[in-house]
VOLOKOL-619981 format. One record per atom (N, C-alpha, C): x, y, z; residue number from 1; atom name. Coordinates in steps of 0.001 Angstrom, whole numbers. Each point is the difference from the previous one (the first is absolute). Layout:
+---------+---------+---------+------+------+
|       x |       y |       z | resi | name |
+---------+---------+---------+------+------+
|       X |       Y |       Z |  NUM |   CA |
...
+---------+---------+---------+------+------+
end
This chain:
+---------+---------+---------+------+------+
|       x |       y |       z | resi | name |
+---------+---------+---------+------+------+
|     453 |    9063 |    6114 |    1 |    N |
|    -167 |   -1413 |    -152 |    1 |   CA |
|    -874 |    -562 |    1114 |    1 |    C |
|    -959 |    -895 |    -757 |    2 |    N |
|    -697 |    -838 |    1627 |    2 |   CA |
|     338 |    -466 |     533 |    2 |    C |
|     232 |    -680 |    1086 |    3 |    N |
|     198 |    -756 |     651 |    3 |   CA |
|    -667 |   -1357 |     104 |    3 |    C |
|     746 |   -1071 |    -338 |    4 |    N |
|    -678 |   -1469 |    -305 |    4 |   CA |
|    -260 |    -569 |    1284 |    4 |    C |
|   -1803 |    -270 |      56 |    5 |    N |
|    -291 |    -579 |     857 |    5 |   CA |
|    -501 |   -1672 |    -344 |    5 |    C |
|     671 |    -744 |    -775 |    6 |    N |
|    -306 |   -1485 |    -489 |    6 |   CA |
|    1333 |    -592 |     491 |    6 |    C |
|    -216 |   -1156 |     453 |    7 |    N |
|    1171 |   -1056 |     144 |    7 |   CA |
|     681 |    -224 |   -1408 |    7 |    C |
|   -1225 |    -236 |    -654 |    8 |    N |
|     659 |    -351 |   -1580 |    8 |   CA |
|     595 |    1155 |    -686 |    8 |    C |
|    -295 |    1046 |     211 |    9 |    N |
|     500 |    1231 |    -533 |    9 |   CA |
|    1840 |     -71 |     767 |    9 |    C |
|    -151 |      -5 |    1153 |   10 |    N |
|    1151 |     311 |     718 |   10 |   CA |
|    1249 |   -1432 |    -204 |   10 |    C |
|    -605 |   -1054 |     298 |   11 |    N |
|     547 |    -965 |   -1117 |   11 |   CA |
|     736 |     483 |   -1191 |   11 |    C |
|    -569 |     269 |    -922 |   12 |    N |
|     193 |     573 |   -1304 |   12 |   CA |
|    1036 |     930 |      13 |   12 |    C |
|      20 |    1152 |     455 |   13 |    N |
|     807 |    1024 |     575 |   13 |   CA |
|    1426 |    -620 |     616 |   13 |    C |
|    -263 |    -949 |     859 |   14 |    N |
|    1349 |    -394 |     793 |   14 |   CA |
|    1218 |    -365 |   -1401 |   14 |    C |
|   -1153 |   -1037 |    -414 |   15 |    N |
|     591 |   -1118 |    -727 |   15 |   CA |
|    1019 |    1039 |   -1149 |   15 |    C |
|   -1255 |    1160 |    -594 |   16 |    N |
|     822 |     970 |   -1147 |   16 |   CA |
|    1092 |     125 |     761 |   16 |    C |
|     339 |     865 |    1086 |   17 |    N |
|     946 |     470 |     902 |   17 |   CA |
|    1242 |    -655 |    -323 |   17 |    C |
|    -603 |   -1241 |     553 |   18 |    N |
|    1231 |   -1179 |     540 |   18 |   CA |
|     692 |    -321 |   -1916 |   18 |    C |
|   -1120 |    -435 |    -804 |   19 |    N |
|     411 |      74 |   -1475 |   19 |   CA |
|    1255 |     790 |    -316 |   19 |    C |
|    -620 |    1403 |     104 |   20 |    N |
|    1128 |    1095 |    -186 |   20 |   CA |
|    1167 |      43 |      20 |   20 |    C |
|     332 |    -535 |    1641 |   21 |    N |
|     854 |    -194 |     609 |   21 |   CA |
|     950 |    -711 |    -411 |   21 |    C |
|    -827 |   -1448 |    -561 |   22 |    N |
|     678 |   -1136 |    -797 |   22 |   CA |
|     969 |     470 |    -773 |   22 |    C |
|   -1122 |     402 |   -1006 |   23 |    N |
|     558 |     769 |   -1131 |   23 |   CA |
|    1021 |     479 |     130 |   23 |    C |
|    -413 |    1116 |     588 |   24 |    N |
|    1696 |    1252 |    -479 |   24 |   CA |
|    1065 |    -165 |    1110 |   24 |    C |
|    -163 |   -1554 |     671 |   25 |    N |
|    1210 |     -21 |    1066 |   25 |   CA |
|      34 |   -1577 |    -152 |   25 |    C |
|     101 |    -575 |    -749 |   26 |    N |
|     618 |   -1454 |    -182 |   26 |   CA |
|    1487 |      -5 |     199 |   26 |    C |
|     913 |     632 |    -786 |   27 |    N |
|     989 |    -158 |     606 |   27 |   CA |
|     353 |     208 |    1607 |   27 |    C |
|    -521 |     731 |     443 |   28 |    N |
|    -119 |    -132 |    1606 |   28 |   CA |
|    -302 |    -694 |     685 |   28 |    C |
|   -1343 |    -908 |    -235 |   29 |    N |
|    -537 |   -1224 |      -9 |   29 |   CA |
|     616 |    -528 |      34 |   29 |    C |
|     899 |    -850 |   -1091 |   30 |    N |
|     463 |    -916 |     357 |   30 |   CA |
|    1727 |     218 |     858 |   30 |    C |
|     -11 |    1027 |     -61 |   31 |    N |
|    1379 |      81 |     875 |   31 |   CA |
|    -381 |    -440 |    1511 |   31 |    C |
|   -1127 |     537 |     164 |   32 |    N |
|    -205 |     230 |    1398 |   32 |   CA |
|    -607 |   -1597 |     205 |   32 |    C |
|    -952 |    -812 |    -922 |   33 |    N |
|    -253 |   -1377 |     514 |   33 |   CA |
|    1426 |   -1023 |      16 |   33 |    C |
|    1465 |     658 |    -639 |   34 |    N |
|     958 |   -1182 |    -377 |   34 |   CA |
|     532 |     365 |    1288 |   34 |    C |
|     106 |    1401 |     675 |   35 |    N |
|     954 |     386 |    1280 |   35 |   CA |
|   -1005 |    -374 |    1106 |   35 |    C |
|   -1342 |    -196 |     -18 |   36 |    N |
|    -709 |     -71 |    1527 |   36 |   CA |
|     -39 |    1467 |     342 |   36 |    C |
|    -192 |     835 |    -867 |   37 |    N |
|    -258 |    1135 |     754 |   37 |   CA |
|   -1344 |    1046 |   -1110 |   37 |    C |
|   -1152 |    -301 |    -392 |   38 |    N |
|    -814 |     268 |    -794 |   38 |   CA |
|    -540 |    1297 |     463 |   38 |    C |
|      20 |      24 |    1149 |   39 |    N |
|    -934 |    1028 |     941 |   39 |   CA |
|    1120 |    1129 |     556 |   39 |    C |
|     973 |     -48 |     -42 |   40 |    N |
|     699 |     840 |     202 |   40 |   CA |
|     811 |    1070 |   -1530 |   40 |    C |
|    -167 |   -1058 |   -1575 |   41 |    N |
|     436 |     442 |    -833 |   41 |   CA |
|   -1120 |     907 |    -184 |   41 |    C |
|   -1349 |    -319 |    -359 |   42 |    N |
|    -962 |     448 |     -99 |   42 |   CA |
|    -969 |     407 |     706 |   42 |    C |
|     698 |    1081 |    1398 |   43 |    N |
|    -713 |     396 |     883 |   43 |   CA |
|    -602 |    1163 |      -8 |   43 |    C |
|     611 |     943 |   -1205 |   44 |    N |
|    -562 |    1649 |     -29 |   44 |   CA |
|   -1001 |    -735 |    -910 |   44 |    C |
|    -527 |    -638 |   -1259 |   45 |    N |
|     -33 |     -55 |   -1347 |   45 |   CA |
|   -1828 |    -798 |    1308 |   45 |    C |
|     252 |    -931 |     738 |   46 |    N |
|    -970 |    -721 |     512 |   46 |   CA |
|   -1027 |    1199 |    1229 |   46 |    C |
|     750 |     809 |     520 |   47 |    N |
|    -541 |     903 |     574 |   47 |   CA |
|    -549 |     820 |    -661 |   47 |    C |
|     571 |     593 |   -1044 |   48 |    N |
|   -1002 |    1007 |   -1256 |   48 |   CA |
|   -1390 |    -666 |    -471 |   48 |    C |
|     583 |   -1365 |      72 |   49 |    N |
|   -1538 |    -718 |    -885 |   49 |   CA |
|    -691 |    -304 |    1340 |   49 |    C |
|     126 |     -18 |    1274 |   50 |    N |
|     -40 |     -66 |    1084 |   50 |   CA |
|   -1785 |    1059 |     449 |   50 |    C |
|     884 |    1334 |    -601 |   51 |    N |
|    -342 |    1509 |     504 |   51 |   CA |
|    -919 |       1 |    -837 |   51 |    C |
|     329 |    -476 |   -1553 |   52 |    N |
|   -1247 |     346 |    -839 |   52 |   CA |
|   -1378 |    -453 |     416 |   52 |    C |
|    -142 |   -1483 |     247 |   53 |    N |
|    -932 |    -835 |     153 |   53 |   CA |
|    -932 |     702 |    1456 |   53 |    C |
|     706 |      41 |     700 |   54 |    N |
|    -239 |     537 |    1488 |   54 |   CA |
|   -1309 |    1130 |    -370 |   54 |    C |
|     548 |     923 |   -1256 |   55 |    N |
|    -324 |    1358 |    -122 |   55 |   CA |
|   -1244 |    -419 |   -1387 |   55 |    C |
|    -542 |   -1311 |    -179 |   56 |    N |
|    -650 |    -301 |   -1161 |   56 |   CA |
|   -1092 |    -674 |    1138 |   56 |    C |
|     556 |    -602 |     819 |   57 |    N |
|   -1673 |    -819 |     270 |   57 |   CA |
|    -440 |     316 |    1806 |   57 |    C |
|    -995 |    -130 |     -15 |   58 |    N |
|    -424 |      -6 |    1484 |   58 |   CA |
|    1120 |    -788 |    1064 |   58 |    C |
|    -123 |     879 |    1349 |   59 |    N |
|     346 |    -453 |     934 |   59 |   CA |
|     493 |   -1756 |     506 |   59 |    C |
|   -1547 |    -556 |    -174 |   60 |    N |
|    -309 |   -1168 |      40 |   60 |   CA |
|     688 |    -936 |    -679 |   60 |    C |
|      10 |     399 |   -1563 |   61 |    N |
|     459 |    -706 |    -617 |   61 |   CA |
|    1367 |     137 |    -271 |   61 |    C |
|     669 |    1124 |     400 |   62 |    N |
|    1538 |     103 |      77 |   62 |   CA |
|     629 |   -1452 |    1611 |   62 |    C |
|    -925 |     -45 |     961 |   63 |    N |
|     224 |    -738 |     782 |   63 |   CA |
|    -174 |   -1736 |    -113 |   63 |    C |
|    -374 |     -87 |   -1446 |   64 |    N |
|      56 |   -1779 |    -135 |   64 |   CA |
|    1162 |     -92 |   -1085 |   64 |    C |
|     760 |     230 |    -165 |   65 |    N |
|    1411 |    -268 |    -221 |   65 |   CA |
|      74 |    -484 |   -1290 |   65 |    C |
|    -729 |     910 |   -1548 |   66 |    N |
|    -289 |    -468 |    -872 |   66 |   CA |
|     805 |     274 |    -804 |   66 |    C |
|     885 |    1141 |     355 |   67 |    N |
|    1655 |     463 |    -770 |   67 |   CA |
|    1089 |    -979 |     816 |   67 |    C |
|     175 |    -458 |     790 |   68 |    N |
|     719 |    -792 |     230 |   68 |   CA |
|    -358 |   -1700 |    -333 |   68 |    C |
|   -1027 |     204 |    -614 |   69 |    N |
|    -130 |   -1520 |    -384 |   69 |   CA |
|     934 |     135 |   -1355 |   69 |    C |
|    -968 |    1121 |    -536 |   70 |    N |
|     615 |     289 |   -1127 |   70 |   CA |
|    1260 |      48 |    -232 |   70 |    C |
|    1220 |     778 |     665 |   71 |    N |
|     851 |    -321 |    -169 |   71 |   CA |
|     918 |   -1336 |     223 |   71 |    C |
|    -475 |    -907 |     375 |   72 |    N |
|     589 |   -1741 |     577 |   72 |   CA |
|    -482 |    -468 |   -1327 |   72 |    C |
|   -1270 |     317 |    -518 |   73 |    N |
|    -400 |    -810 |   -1467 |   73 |   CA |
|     710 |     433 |    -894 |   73 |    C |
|    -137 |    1130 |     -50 |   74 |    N |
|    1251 |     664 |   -1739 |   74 |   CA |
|     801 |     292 |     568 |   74 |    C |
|     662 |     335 |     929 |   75 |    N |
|    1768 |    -226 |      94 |   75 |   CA |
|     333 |   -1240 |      16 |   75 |    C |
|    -547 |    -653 |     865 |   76 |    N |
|    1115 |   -1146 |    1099 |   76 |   CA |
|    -706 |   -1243 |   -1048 |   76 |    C |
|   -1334 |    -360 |     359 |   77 |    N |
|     -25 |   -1315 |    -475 |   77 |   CA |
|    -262 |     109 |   -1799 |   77 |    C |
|     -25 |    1071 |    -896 |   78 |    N |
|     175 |    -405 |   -1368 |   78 |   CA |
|    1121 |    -223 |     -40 |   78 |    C |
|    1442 |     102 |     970 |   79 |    N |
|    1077 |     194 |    -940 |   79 |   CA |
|     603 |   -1694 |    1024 |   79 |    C |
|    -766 |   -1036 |     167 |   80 |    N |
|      43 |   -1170 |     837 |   80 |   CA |
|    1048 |    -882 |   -1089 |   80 |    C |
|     242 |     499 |   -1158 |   81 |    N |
|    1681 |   -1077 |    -510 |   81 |   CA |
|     910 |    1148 |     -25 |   81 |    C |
|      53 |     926 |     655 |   82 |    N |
|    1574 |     733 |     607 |   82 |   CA |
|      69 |   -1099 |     732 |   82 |    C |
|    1252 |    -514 |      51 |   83 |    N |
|    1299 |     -58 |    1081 |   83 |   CA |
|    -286 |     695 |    1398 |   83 |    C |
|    -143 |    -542 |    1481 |   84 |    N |
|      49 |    1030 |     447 |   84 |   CA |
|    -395 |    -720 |    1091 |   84 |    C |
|     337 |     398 |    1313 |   85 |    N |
|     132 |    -510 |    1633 |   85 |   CA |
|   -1329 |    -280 |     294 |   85 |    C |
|   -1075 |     558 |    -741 |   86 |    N |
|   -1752 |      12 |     837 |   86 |   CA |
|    -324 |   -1218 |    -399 |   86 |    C |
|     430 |    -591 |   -1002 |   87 |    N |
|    -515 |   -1062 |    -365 |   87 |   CA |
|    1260 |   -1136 |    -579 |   87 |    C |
+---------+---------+---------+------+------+
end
C-alpha cells in the first residue's frame, strides 16, 4: 500500500477510520458519552484506528492531528442530542 502524501487524502482516511469506529461501536459510544468516560470505553478500538492511520500517511501528516479531529467530529460532536456531562 502507498503511503498518502495529501492532506486531503489523509483527511479522508481519518474521517473513514473514525466512521468505522462509529459504526460498529455506537453502543459504546453512547455509554461512554452518558458515563463521561468515552476515551477510556473506547481506548483499544481508538488506538487500532490510531496505529492504522499512523501506518497510511507520512510522518508530517500523522503530526497535524487529523485522526483526532476526526474522532471529536464522528464520535463526540454527531452524537450532540445524547444526554451527557460535555454539553
Amino acid at each position: 500500500m502507498r503511503v498518502i502524501e495529501t492532506e486531503e487524502a489523509a483527511r479522508r482516511l481519518a474521517r473513514a477510520i473514525a466512521s468505522d469506529l462509529s459504526l460498529y461501536n455506537e453502543e459504546k459510544i453512547l455509554e461512554g458519552l452518558k458515563n463521561d468516560n468515552l476515551y477510556e470505553v473506547l481506548a483499544e478500538e481508538i488506538e487500532e484506528g490510531r496505529e492504522l492511520f499512523q501506518s497510511r500517511v507520512t510522518p508530517d501528516l500523522f503530526k497535524k492531528n487529523f485522526y483526532d479531529r476526526a474522532i471529536i467530529d464522528l464520535l463526540i460532536k454527531s452524537k450532540g442530542h445524547i444526554k451527557c456531562k460535555l454539553w
